[in-house]
C-alpha positions, 0 to 999 in steps of 0.5 A, a space after each residue: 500500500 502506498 503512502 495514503 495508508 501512512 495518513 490514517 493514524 493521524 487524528 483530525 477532527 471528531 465526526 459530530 456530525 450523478 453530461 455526456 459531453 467533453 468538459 471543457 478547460 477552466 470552470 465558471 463563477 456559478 459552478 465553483 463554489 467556497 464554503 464555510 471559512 475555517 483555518 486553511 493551515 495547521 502546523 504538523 512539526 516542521 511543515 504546513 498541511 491543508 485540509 478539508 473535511 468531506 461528508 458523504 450520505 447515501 441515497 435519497 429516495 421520497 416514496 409518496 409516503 415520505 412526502 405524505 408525511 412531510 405534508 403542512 398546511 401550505 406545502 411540504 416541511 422535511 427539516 423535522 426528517 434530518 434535524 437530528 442529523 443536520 449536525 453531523 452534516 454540517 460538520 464537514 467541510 464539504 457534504 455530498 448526498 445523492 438525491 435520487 429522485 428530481 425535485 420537479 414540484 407540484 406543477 407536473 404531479 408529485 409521484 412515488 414508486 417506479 417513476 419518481 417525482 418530489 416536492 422542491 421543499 426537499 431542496 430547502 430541508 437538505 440545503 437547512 440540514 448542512 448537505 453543500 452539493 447533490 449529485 443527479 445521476 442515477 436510474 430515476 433521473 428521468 422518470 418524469 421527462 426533461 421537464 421534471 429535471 428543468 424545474 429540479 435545476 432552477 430550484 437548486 439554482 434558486 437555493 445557490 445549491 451545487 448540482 453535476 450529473 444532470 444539466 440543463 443543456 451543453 454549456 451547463 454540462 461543460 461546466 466543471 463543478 469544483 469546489 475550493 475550500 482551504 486551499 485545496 480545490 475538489 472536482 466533483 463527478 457523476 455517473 450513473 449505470 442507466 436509467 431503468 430503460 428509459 431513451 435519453 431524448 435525442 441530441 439531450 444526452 447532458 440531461 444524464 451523465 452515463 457510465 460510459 468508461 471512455 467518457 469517464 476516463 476522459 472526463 476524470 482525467 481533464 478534472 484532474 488536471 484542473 482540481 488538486 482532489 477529484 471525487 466520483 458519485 457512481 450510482 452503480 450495482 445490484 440493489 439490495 446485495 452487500 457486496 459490490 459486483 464486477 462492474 462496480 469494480 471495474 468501474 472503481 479501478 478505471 476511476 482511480 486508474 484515470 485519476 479519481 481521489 475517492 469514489 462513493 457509490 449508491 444505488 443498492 439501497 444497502 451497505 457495501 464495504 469501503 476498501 482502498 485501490 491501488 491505481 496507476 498514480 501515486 495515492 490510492 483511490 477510496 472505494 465506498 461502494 454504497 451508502 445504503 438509504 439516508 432517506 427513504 420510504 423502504 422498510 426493510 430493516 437493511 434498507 433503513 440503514 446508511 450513514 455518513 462517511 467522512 473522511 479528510 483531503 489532505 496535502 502536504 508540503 512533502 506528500 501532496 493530496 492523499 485521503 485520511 482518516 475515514 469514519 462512518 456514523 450509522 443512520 436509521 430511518 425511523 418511523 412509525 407503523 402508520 407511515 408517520 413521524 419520518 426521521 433519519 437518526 444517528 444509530 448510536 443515539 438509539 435505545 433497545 426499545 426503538 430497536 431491539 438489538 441495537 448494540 448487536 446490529 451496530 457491531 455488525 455495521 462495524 464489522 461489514 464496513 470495516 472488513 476491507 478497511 481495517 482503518 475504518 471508525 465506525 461511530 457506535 456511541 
């Protein structure tokens, strides 16, 4: 293992809390965003080191009976459904999460499963909760057509939210999307495996960013030469299995091998082991093949379960950018046996009798997560 290893001993800062077309050189004011200020330099004995501190959550998925529940008189209200986990959120640096399902509003028709199409105000509660950037690409992002995809973009345009994976037309696809933080600048990519079926409409293949391998390549190669970090959301797998497939990891290796510094999977709506991958580059490459459910409307007691996997981005004046320190805190979504009352909750924060075995389904997390990344703080109490 290379010298990214070397980095995990060292402790930091206690985790409380998806464009088919070639980018172009550079990226433009509304796509580079720069976030919450805190000291971009710590002394490490003789040198200086940059850091920032990334926060990654699962897939988001509003079955009608999750926005049922979020119904108000005058619209719809989620915060109730993240404020326990907005501090774990708002934490990081940087907050990632895969929002699953277009917020296209109630102008074309809400709807739940096998064609999704959610409120805006899940925009609003994700934007209160801490979560800086949405990734678009996955087998439901065009389930209700371009126009549900056009509404969800100017809302996250409306909310100075970071979208990639879905774009508006060319020039928006083109668009890099980085962010700086601390010093250090990070490209964030994302692709999904398909889109249940569905036939992108002709000469709009920016509305999806699919997992072609050579338009990854190129894609995160050129990222690479214009960001000093390059993170891939690869919406990607076989649902409801634990482990990733042969194609996830191809998937993985051409990403690192093209460049990538992490990649962070979703789509099968359970947990899949994190591990390192030896590219062809200096640092190893960060595998987290999925994050489960953050938010959902699936009972199944595997599919209630996701996290939030942070982990830092480190440089060095001697050993440049290198990934350190991964962590996950267990989630759960709870709620009642009338579909009501909807919460993602930290695990460790939950009692016996709101889920019978809780010690026992914590150390199994631990031990699922961790058994390629030996590494790995899991968050239990």
């Amino acid at each position: 293992m290379k010298f990214v290893k070397q980095a995990i001993g060292v402790f930091l800062i206690f985790l409380t809390t998806a464009c088919q077309n070639e980018m172009r050189p550079g990226t433009t004011d509304l796509n580079t965003i720069e976030l919450r200020f805190s000291t971009p330099f710590q002394k490490e004995g003789e040198r200086f080191r940059q850091s920032v501190t990334v926060g990654t959550v699962g897939d988001i998925l509003i079955h009608d009976r999750v926005y049922d529940d979020a119904k108000v008189e005058r619209g719809f209200d989620f915060w109730p459904m993240l404020k326990e986990i907005a501090p774990y959120l708002k934490e990081p640096d940087i907050t990632i999460a895969n929002q699953e399902t277009m917020i296209g509003g109630e102008e074309i028709g809400l709807s739940g499963y096998p064609s999704f199409n959610s409120p805006f105000e899940v925009g609003d509660a994700l934007k209160k909760a801490g979560v800086d950037v949405v990734t678009l690409a996955n087998n439901h992002t065009l389930d209700r057509g371009p126009k549900a995809i056009m509404n969800a973009l100017s809302y996250w345009d409306e909310l100075d939210m970071m979208y990639t994976g879905s774009f508006k037309d060319r020039n928006d696809a083109d668009d890099l999307r980085v962010v700086k933080k601390n010093g250090l600048s990070i490209a964030i990519l994302s692709y999904t495996y398909g889109i249940n079926g569905i036939p992108v409409p002709d000469n709009r293949e920016y509305l999806v960013n699919l997992a072609d391998s050579s338009l990854m390549q190129k894609q995160i190669e050129e990222a690479s030469l214009q960001a000093d970090a390059v993170l891939v959301a690869l919406h990607a797998g076989d649902e409801y299995v634990y482990y990733p497939n042969k194609q996830q990891k191809e998937w993985v290796q051409l990403a690192a091998d093209s460049g990538a510094t992490a990649v962070i999977g979703h789509h099968p709506h359970v947990l899949q082991p994190a591990e390192w991958i030896e590219s062809e580059h200096e640092h190893d490459t960060l595998a987290i093949y999925s994050l489960g459910n953050f938010l959902s409307g699936q009972y199944d007691h595997p599919r209630r379960v996701g996290g939030v996997f942070s982990f830092e981005l480190e440089r060095s004046s001697t050993d440049g950018v290198m990934v350190a320190n991964p962590r996950f805190l267990p989630t759960y979504v709870q709620f009642e046996d009338n579909d009501k009352n909807y919460r993602v909750r930290p695990m460790k924060d939950l009692t016996n009798e709101e889920l019978p075995n809780i010690e026992k389904h914590l150390d199994e997390i631990e031990t699922h997560m961790s058994q390629w990344l030996p590494e790995l703080v899991v968050i239990k109490d």
